[in-house]
N, C-alpha and C positions, 0 to 999 in steps of 0.2 A: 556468682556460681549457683548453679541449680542444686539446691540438697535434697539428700533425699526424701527427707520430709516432703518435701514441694512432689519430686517423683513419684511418691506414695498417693499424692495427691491427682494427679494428672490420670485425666482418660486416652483412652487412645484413636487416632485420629480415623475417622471412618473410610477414609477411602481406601485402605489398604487392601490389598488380598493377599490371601496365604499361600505361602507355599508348601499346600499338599496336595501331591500327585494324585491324580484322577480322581478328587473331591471336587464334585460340581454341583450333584441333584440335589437340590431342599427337599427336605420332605417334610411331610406335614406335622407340627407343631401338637404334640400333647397338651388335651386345657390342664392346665395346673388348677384350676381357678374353681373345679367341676367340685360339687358337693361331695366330700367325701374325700377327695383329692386324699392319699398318702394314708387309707386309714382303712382299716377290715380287708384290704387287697386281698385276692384269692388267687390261683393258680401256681404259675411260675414264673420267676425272673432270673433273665439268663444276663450273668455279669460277666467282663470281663476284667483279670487283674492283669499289673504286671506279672513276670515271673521274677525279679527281682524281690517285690515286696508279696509273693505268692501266702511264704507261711501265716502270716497275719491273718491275709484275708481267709484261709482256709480254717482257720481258729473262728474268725467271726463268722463266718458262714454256717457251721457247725452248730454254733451256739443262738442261731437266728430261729432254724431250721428246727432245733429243741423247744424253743421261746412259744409255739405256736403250733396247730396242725391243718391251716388253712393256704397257707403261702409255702412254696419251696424256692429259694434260690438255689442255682446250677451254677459254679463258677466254673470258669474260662482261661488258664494263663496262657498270657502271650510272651513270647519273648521278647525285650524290651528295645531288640535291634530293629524288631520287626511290626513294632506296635502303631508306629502310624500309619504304615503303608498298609497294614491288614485291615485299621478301620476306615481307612481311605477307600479302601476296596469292599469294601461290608457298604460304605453309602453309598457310591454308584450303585453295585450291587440292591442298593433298598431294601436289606437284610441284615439289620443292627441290632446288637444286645440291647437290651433294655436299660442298661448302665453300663458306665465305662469307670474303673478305675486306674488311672491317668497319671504320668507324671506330670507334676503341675506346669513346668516349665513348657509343655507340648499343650496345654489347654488353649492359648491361644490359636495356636493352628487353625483347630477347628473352629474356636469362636466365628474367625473372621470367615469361614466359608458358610456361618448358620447353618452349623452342624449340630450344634446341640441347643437344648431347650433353656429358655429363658425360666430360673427358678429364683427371682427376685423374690417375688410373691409371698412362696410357701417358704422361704429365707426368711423373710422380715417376721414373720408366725411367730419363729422359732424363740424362746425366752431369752438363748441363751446367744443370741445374733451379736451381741457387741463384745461376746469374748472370744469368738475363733480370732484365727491369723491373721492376720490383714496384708503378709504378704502372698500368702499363698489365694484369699481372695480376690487380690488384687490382678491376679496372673487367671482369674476366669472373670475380668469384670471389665466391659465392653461400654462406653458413652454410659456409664453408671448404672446398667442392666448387668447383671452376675450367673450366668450361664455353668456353674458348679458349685460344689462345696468343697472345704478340705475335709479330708479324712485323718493323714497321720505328717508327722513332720520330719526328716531327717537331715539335721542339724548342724553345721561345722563351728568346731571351736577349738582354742587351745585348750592343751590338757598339759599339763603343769605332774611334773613327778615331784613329788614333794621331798622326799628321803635322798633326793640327789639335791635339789634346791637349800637342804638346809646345811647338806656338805659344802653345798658350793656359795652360802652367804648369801643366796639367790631370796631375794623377794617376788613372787608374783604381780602381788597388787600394784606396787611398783613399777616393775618389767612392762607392765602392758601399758604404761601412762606415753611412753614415746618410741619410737623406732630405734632411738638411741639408744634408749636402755632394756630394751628387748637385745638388742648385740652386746650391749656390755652385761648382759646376764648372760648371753649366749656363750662370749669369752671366760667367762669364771665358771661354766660348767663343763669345757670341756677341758679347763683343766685338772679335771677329778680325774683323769687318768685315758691311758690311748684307746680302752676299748670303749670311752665314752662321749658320747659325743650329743653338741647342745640342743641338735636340731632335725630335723627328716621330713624331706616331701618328695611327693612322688614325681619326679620330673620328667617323666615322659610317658604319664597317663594325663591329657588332655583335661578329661571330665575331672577327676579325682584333684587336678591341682586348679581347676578354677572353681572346685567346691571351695577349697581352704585358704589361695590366695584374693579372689577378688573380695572377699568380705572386707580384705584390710588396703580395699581402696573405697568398696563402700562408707567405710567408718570415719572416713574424711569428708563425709556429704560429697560423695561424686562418684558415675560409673567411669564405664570405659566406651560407651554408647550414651548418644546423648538424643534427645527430639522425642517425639510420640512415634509410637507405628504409622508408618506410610510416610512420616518425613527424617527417618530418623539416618546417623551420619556414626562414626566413629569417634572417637573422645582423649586421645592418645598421644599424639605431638602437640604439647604447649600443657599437655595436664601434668604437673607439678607431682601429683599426687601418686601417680601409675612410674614415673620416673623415680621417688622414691623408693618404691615397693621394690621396682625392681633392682635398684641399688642392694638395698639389703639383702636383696637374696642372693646375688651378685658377690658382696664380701661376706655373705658365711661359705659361700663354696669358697672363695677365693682363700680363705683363712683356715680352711679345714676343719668348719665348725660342724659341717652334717657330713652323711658318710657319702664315700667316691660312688657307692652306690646308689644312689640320688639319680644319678645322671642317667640310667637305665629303668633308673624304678618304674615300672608298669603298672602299681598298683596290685597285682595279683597276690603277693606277701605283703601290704600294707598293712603295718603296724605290728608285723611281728618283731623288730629292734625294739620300740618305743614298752611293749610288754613283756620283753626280757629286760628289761630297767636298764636299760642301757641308750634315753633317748631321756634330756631330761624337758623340750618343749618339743609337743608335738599336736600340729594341727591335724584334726581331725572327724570322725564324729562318736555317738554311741556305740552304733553297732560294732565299729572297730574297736576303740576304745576299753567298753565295759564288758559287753556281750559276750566274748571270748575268754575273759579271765576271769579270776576268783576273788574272792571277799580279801583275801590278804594284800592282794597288789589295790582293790578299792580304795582301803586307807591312805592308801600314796599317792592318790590323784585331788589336784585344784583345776577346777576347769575352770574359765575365762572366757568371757566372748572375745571374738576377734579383735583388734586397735589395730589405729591409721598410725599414721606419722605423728600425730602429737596427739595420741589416746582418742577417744572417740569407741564407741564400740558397733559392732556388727556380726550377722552370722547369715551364711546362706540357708535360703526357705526352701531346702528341698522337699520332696516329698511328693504324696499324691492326692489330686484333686477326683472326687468324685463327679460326675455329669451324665445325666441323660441325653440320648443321642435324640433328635428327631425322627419321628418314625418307632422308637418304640413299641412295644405292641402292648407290655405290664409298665407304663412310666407311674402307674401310683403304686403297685408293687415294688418296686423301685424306690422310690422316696419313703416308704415307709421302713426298709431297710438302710437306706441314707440314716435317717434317723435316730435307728437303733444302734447303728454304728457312731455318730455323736454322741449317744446317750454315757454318761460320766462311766458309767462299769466297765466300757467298752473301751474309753478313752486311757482313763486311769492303770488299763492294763498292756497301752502299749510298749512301754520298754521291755517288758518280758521278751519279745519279739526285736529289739532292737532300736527303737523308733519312741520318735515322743507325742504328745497329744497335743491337736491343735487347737484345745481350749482353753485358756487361760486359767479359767477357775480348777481345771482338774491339778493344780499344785496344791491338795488340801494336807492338812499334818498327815494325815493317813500314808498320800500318796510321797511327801517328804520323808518320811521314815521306811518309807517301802524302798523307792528309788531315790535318794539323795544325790546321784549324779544325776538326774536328769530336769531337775527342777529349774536351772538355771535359764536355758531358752525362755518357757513359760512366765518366770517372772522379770523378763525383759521381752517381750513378745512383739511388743512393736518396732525391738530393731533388728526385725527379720526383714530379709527383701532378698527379691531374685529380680535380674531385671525382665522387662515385660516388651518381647522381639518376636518376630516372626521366625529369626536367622537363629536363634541358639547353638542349635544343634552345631550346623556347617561353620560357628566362626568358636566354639569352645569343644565338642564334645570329639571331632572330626581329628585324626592323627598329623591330617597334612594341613588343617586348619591357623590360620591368624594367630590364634591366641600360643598354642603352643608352640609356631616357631619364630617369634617374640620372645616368648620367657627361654628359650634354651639358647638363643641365639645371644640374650642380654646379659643371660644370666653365668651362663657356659663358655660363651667366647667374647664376652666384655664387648660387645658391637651395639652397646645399649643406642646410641642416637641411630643407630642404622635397621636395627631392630623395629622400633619404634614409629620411625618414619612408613620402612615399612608394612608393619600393621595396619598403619589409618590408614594405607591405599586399601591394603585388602578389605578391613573392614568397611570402609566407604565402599566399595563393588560391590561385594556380599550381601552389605544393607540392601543399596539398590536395587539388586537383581530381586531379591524378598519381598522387594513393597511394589517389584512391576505389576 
């Protein structure tokens, strides 16, 4: 079996092309290499953010823009339905910000058309190069050339209500050792009474439920896609692993462990049950989590990375990668903002905003005693991973997509082998059509 380690490990395979509509024109390559490169920059840099992760970046921008009176950055948000097809259209076009701030999971897209600049170079500079993410560098890094940075992380994991768990004889640390005993904690907490219930996912927001379910198929050393980019197939009939998961999910509907509305959930109220305490495991991340509530419900939360079928752990490496585009016209304005954005002040402040830091080292007691839920990614940071596809989007994030009419199908109408089956056709198509 391929684990993930070994995946972590693997480049991807060059023939591929991407599939982003009307990205064709290379443009010409910024020297990274030039004296001075990322450093005294002057004029302005026009970035683009999501609008998703907008507030952050308008924080850092603010505070760059004070830092200095020789450089201005101008941010940009895109809407994030709209974000690839806009910079798809900015390179034809030959009209590109000067940085792009990126969900990570879409850095490959452009990778594979050399659409953005290769910043190996001024990477390897950096002191603090062995402690960013390494899944999120992993998803801008091409034949071992790395064509972005990460910026920020956002995170999924279980979130453990404690003050139901100790009604309900529930162990955490425990719970998460097997699938087995994640249900039989699930059973003992919903017998704390009818308005309470052991479990909640959003079962019919695509994106939202392969944030928080596939982790706990990673955490088995295995996807649901398997091969590099350009050869790569679906992972789904005969994987052991995806057939458990789905079982469980399976008999907590089937037992009335999470609530009837599961089966609608959109994600639009996510995680408003789990913070009226009335959810006592709930996958998740920060920004839903913390961000929204007070210091009193804090105390009541044990977070957990994700577990497989027999413990193991994982969590998805959401987030966003930074990258300059080619063609730029400030790419050392650019990078020198990169920079100041890595820089630990900047880092150490992102859960204010929702989000966690993609540095390892920024877990310092300072930043432990500030944010005490968010430490826990950071000091397991290696077993972060998102996998590294052309298709994302079309086989997870898409309503009429593979992924989620699998999980409602297995999960919802008990048709798990037919479900399944299904899937690896779609996903095998999907792949293919991605790597034509």
């Amino acid at each position: 079996m391929l684990t993930r380690r070994k995946f972590l490990g693997l480049t991807a395979a060059a023939s591929a092309a991407a599939a982003v509509p009307g990205c064709s024109s290379v443009l010409p390559a910024p020297d990274v290499q030039a004296a001075g490169f990322g450093q005294d920059a002057t004029g302005t840099v026009q970035v683009w953010c999501r609008a998703a992760t907008q507030t952050g970046l308008t924080d850092l921008v603010k505070k760059f823009n004070a830092s200095q009176d020789r450089l201005t950055v101008e941010l940009t948000p895109v809407l994030d339905a709209q974000y690839v097809t806009k910079l798809a259209t900015a390179i034809r076009g030959r009209s590109v910000p000067d940085l792009v701030d990126i969900d990570d999971i879409n850095s490959m897209l452009f990778i594979y058309r050399d659409a953005f600049t290769d910043l190996t170079d001024p990477l390897q500079a950096l002191d603090f190069r062995d402690k960013l993410s390494p899944g999120h560098l992993r998803l801008a890094t091409k034949q071992d050339r790395v064509y972005g940075v990460p910026y920020l992380a956002d995170n999924s994991m279980f979130w453990f209500n404690t003050e139901l768990c100790d009604r309900a004889e529930v162990d955490p640390d425990e719970a998460v050792t097997s699938f087995d005993n994640l249900l039989a904690a699930a059973r003992k907490l919903r017998k704390l009474g009818d308005d309470i219930y052991a479990w909640s996912f959003p079962g019919n927001s695509p994106g939202a439920l392969g944030f928080v379910v596939q982790p706990m198929v990673w955490a088995a050393d295995t996807d649901l896609i398997k091969g590099t980019v350009g050869e790569q197939s679906g992972n789904i009939v005969g994987n052991d692993v995806v057939t458990q998961m789905l079982e469980l999910h399976r008999q907590l509907w089937v037992d009335g462990l999470v609530p009837r509305a599961c089966f609608s959930d959109d994600a639009s109220r996510w995680g408003s049950d789990f913070r009226a305490g009335k959810i006592g495991i709930f996958p998740s991340n920060y920004a839903v989590v913390v961000s929204p509530s007070d210091d009193a419900f804090h105390q009541k939360l044990a977070p957990k990375l994700l577990s497989g079928p027999n413990g193991g752990a994982a969590f998805f490496d959401g987030g966003d990668n930074m990258c300059i585009p080619r063609g730029a016209r400030n790419a050392s304005g650019a990078w020198e903002f990169v920079k100041f954005a890595l820089d630990l002040p900047q880092q150490i402040d992102l859960p204010a905003g929702g989000y966690t830091p993609v540095r390892s080292d920024a877990a310092t007691t300072e930043f432990g005693k500030k944010f005490p839920l968010a430490t826990l990614p950071l000091e397991n940071i290696s077993e972060g991973y998102a996998p590294t596809t052309l298709s994302y989007n079309l086989l997870y994030n898409q309503p009429d997509g593979p992924w989620l009419e699998m999980f409602r199908r297995a999960v919802f109408d008990g048709e798990l082998e037919a479900a399944m089956k299904q899937a690896q056709h779609n996903y095998d198509r999907i792949l293919s059509q991605g790597q034509a």
